[in-house]
N, CA, C and O atoms as CSV, one atom per row, in Angstrom:
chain,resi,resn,atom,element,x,y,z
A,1,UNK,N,N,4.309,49.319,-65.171
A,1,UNK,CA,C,4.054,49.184,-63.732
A,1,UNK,C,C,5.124,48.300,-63.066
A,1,UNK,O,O,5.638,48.528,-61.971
A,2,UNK,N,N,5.412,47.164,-63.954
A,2,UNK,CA,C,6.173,46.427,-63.094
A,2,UNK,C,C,8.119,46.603,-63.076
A,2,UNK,O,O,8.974,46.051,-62.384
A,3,UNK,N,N,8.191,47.515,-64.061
A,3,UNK,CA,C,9.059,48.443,-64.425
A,3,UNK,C,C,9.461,49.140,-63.340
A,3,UNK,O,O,10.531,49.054,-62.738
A,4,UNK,N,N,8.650,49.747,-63.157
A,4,UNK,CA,C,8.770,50.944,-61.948
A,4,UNK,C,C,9.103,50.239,-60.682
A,4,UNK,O,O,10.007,50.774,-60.041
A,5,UNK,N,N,8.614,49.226,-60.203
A,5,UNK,CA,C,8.404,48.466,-58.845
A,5,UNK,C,C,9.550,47.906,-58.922
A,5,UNK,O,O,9.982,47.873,-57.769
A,6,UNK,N,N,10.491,47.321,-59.814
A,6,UNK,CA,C,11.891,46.435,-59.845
A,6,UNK,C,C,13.208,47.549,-59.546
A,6,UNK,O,O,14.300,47.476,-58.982
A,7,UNK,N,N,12.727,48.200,-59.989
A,7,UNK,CA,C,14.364,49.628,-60.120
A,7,UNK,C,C,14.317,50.261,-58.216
A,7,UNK,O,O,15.297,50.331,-57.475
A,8,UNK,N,N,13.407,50.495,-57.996
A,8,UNK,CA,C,13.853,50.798,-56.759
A,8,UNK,C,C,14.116,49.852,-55.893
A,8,UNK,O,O,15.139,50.029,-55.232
A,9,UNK,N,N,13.344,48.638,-55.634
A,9,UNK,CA,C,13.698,47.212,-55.435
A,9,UNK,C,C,15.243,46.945,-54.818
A,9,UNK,O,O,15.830,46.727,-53.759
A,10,UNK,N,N,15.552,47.190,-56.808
A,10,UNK,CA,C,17.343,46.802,-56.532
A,10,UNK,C,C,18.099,47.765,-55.877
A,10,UNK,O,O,19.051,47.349,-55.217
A,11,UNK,N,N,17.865,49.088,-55.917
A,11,UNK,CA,C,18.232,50.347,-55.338
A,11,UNK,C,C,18.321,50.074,-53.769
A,11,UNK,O,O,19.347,50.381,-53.163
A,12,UNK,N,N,17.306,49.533,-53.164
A,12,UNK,CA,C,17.274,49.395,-52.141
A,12,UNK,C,C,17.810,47.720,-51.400
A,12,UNK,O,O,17.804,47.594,-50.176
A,13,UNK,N,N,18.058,47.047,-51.929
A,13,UNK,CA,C,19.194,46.146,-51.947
A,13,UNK,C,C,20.558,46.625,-52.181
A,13,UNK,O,O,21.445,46.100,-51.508
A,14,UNK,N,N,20.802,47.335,-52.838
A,14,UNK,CA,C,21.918,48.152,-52.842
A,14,UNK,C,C,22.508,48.968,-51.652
A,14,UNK,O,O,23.550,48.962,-50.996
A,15,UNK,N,N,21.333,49.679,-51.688
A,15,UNK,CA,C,21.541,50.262,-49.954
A,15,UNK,C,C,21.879,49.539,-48.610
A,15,UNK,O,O,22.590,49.794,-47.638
A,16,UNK,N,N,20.749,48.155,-49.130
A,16,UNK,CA,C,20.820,47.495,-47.600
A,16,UNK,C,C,22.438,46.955,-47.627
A,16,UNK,O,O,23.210,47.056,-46.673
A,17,UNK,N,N,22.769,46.346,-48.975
A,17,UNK,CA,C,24.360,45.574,-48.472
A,17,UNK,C,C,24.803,46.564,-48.253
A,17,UNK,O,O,25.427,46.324,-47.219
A,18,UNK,N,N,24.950,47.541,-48.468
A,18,UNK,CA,C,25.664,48.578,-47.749
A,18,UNK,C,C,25.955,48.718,-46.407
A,18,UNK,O,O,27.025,48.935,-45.838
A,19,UNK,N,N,24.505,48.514,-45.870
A,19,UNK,CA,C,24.560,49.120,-44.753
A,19,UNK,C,C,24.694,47.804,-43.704
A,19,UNK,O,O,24.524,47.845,-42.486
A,20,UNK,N,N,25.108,46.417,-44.663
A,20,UNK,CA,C,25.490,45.351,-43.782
A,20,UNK,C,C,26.767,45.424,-43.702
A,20,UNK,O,O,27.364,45.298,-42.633
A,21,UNK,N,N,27.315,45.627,-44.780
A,21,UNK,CA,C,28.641,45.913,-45.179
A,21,UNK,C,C,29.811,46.531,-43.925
A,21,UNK,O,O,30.876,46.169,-43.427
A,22,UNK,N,N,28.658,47.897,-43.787
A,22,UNK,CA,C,29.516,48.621,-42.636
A,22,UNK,C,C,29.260,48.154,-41.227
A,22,UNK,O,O,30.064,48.308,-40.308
A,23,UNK,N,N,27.980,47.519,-41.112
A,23,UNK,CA,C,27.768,46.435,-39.538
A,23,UNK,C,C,29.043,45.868,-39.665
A,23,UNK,O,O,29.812,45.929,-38.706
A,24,UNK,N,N,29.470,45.178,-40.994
A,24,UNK,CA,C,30.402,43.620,-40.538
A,24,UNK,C,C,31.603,44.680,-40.657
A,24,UNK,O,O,32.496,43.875,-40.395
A,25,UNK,N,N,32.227,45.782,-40.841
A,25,UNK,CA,C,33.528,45.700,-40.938
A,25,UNK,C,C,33.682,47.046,-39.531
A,25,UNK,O,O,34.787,47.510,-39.249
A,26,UNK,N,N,32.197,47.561,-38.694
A,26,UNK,CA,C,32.288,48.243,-37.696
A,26,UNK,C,C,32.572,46.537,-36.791
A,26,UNK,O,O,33.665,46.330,-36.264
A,27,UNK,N,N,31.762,45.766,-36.753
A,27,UNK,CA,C,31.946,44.527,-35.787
A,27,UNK,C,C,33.331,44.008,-35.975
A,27,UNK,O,O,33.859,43.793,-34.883
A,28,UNK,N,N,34.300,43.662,-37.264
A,28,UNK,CA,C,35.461,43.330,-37.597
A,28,UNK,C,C,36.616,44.458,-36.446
A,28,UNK,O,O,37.551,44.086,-35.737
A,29,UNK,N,N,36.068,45.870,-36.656
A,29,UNK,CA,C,36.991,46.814,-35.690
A,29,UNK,C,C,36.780,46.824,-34.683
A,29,UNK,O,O,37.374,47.792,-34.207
A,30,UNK,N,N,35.933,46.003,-33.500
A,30,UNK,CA,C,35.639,45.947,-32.595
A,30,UNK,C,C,35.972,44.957,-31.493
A,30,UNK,O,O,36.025,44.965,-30.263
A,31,UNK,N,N,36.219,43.897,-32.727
A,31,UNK,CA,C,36.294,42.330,-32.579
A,31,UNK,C,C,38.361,42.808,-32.384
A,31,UNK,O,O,39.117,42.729,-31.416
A,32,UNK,N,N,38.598,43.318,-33.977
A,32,UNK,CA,C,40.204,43.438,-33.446
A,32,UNK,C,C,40.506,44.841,-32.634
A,32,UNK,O,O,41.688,45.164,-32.753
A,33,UNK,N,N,39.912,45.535,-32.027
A,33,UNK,CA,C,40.458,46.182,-30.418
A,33,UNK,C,C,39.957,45.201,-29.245
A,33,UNK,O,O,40.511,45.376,-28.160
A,34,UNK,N,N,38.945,44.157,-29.324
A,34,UNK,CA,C,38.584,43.768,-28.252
A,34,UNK,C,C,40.386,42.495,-27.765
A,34,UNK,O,O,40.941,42.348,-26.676
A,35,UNK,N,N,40.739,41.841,-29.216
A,35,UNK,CA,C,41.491,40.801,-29.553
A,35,UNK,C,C,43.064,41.970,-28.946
A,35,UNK,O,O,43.925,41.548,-28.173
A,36,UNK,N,N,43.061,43.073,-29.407
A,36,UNK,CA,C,44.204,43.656,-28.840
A,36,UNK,C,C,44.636,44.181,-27.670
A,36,UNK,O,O,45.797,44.538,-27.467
A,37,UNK,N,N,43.531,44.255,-26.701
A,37,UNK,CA,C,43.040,44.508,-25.114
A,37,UNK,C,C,43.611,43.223,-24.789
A,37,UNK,O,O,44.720,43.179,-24.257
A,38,UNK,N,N,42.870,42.020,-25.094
A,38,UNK,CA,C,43.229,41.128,-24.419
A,38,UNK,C,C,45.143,40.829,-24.510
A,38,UNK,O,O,45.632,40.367,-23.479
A,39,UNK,N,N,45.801,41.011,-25.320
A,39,UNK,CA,C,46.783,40.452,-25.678
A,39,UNK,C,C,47.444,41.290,-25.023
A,39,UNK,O,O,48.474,40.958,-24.435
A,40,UNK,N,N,46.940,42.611,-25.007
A,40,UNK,CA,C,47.580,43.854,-23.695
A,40,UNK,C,C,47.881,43.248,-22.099
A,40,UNK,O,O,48.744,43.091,-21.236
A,41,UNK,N,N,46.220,43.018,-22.504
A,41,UNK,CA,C,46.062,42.407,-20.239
A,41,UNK,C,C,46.862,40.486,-19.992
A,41,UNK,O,O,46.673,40.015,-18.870
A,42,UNK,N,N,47.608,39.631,-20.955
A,42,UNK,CA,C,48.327,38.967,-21.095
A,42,UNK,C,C,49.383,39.312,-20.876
A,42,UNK,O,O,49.900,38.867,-19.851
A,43,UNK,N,N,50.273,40.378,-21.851
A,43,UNK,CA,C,51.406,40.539,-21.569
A,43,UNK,C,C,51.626,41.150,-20.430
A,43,UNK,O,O,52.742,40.955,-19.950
A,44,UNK,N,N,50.747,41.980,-19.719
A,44,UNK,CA,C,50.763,42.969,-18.737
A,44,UNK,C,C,50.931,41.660,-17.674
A,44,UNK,O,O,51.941,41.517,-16.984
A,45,UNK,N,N,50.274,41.127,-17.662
A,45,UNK,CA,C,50.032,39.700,-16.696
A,45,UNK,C,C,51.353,38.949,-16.398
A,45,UNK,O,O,51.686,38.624,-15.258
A,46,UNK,N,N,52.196,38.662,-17.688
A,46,UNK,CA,C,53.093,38.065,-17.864
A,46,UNK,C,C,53.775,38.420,-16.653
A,46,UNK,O,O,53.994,37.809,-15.607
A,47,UNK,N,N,54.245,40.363,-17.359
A,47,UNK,CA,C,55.267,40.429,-17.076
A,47,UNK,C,C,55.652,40.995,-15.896
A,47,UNK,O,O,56.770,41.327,-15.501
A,48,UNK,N,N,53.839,41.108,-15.035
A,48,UNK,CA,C,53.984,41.153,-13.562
A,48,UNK,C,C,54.373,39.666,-12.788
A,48,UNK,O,O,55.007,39.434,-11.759
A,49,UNK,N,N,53.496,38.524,-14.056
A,49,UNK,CA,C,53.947,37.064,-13.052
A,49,UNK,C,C,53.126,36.778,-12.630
A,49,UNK,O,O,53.302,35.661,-12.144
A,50,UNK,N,N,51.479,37.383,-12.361
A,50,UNK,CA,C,50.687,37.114,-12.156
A,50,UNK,C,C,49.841,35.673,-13.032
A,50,UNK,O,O,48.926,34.955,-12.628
A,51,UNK,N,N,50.492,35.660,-14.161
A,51,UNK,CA,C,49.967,34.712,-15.094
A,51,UNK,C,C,50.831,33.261,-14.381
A,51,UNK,O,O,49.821,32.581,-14.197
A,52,UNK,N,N,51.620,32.653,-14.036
A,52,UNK,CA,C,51.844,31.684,-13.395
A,52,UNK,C,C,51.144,31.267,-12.621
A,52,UNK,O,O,51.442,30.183,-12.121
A,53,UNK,N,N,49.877,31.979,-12.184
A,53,UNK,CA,C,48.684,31.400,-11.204
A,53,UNK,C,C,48.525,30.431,-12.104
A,53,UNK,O,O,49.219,29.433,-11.910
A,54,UNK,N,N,47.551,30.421,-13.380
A,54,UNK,CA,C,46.922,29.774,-14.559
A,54,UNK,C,C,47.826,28.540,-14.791
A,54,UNK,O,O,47.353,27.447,-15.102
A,55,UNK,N,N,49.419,28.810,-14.593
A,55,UNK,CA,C,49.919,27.341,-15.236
A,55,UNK,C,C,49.922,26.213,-14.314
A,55,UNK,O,O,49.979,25.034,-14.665
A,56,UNK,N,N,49.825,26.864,-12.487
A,56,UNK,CA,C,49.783,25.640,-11.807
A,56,UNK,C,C,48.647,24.830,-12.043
A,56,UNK,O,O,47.569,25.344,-12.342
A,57,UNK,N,N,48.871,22.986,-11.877
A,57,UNK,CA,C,47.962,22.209,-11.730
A,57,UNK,C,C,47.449,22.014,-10.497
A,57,UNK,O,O,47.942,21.913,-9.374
A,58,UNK,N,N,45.990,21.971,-11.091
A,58,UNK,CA,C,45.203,21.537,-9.628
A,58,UNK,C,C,44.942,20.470,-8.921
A,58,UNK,O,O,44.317,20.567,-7.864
């Protein structure tokens, strides 16, 4: 009985890291397009000049 109840158990721990597995490395690809947008709308910023607002002091 208690045979039976442990094997699927681990089976299904198996499954679950799995299926954390692909949460953290769908969130990892999301995280680096969100990180590459930004570094887009920076340089874009730059190299209109618009970004010299940000360096004056107030």
């Amino acid at each position: 009985m208690f045979r039976l109840t442990t094997e699927p158990s681990s089976e299904a721990f198996i499954v679950e890291k799995e299926i954390t597995n692909t949460q953290n490395f769908t969130l990892l690809k999301i995280a680096t397009f969100q990180l590459i947008k930004i570094i887009t709308i920076v340089k874009i910023a730059e190299s209109v000049g618009s970004l010299k607002v940000f360096h004056t002091p107030r």
